[in-house]
Each structure stands twice: as structure tokens, then as C-alpha cells.
C-alpha positions in Angstrom: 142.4 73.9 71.1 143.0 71.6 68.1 144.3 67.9 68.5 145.3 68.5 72.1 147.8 71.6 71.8 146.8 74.8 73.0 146.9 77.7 69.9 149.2 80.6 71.0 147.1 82.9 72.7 145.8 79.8 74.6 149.3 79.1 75.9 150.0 82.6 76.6 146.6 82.9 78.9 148.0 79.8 80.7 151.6 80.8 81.4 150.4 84.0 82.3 147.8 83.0 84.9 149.1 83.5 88.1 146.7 80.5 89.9 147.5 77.4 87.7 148.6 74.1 89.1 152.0 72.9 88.9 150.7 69.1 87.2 148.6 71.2 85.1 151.7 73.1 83.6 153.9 69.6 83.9 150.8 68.0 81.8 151.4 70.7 79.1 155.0 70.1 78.8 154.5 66.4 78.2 152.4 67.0 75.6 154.2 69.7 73.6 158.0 67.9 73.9 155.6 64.6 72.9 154.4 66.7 69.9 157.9 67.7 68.5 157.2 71.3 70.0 160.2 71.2 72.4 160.0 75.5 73.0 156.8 75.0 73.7 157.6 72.7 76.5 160.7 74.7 77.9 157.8 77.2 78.6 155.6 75.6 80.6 158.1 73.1 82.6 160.1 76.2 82.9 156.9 77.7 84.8 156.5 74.4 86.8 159.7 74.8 87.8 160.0 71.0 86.2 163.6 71.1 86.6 164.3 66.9 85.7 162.3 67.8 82.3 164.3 70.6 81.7 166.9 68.3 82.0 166.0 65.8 80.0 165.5 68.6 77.2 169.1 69.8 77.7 170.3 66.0 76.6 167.8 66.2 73.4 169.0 69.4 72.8 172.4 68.3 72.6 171.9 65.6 70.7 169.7 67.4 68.0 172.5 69.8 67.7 170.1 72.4 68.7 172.0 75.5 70.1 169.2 77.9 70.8 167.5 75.3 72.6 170.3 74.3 74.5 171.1 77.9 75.8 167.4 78.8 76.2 167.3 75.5 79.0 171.1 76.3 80.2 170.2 79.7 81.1 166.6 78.7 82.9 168.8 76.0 85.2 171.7 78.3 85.5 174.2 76.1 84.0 177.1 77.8 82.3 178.0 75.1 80.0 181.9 73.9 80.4 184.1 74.3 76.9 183.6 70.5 76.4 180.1 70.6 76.4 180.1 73.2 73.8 182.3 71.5 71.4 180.3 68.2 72.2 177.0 70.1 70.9 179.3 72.2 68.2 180.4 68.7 66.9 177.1 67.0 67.2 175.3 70.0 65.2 178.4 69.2 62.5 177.4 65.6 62.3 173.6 67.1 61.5 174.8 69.1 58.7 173.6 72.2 61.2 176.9 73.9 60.3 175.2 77.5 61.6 174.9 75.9 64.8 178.4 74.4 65.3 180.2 77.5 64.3 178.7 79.5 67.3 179.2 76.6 69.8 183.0 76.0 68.4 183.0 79.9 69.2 181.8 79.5 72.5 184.3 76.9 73.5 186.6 79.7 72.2 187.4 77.9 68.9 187.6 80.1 65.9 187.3 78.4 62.7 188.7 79.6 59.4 185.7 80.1 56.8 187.1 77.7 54.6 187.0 74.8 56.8 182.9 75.2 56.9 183.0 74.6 52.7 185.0 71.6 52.9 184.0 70.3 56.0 187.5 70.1 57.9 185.7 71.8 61.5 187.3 68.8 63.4 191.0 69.3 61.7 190.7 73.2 62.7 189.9 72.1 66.3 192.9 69.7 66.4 194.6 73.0 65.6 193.3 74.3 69.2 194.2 71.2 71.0 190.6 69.9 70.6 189.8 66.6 69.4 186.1 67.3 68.6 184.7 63.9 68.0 186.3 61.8 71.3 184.9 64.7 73.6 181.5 64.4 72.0 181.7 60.5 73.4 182.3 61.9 76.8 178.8 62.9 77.2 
């Protein structure tokens, strides 16, 4: 273990232990999201079944634009995101410059974008074009 984080073959022993304590698994969690290492810390609170940390991850996946993280958590809660929570994070991602990101979630709010719109940065006129006005749902959230 170096600077408190457990190296990867620690972590896998501990998340594949069968015995380990639930506040042992919530303590790991803490410290990975507080270290940056938010996958990390879906593991272990996923284990913990830590569901208000998962949570709380969904939101800071959301609002890093961070689409694998998002589904990752979604799928471990069993949440199937609505259409205005994947343009919200599609938008959001924009906003970030995570372009990769916000294609996929536009896609799975069923908005197909035409490839020019990703070079000159028209995503939120191309969802107008769907009915969608990108930027006043991402302020529902």
C-alpha cells in the first residue's frame, strides 16, 4: 500500500474476500473518490452495497460529463436513465469539450447528430432540430 491506496492486486484481494466488513469497504470508497479515483470507489461502495455513495457519484458523474462512469453507477442501482438525463450529461460533456462523450449520450436520448455539427460545435442547434433544447434541460437537474 503506498500513500493510503491499495495497489491493484491489493484491491482485488479485498473485493474478492468473501468475510470483509461493510465500514471497511465504505472506508475504501472514501478514500479512492477523495483521491480522484472515482472507479475505484464505484467498486468497493458497489460491494458495500453503499447505495447514497453511489449516488452521490451519479451527480459527479454527471457533472464531469463522464459517460462511462455514469452508466457503470446507473447500471449497479438499476436506474435506466430518462432521455433528459442523457441529454443533460450529453450537454454537460459538450460544455467540457468531452465531445466523444456527448455524441453517445445525445444518441442515447435518441438524438442523432450530423458529423459536421461536432467540427463547428452546433450540437445544441442539431438538438433544437429534434425538439430538444439541450442547455435549459441540463438546468433541470
Amino acid at each position: 500500500m503506498k500513500r493510503g491506496i491499495l495497489n491493484c492486486l491489493e484491491k482485488r484481494d479485498l473485493l474478492n474476500q468473501s468475510a470483509v466488513s461493510v465500514e471497511m469497504l465504505r472506508e475504501w470508497g472514501e478514500r479512492f473518490e477523495q483521491s480522484g479515483m472515482l472507479y475505484d470507489a464505484v467498486d468497493f461502495f458497489k460491494k458495500a452495497y453503499a447505495n447514497e455513495a453511489l449516488e452521490r457519484l451519479l451527480d459527479t458523474a454527471r457533472e464531469d460529463g463522464d459517460l462511462f462512469l455514469y452508466q457503470k453507477i446507473a447500471k449497479i442501482l438499476k436506474i435506466d436513465p430518462s432521455r433528459d438525463e442523457w441529454i443533460s450529461l450529453g450537454t454537460r460533456a459538450e460544455e467540457l469539450g468531452k465531445t466523444a462523450f456527448a455524441r453517445q449520450a445525445y444518441r442515447l436520448a435518441g438524438i442523432e447528430t450530423s458529423a459536421g455539427a461536432w467540427g463547428n460545435g452546433d450540437l445544441e442547434s442539431e438538438a433544437r432540430k429534434d425538439g430538444v433544447t439541450a442547455r435549459t434541460e441540463l438546468t433541470r437537474h
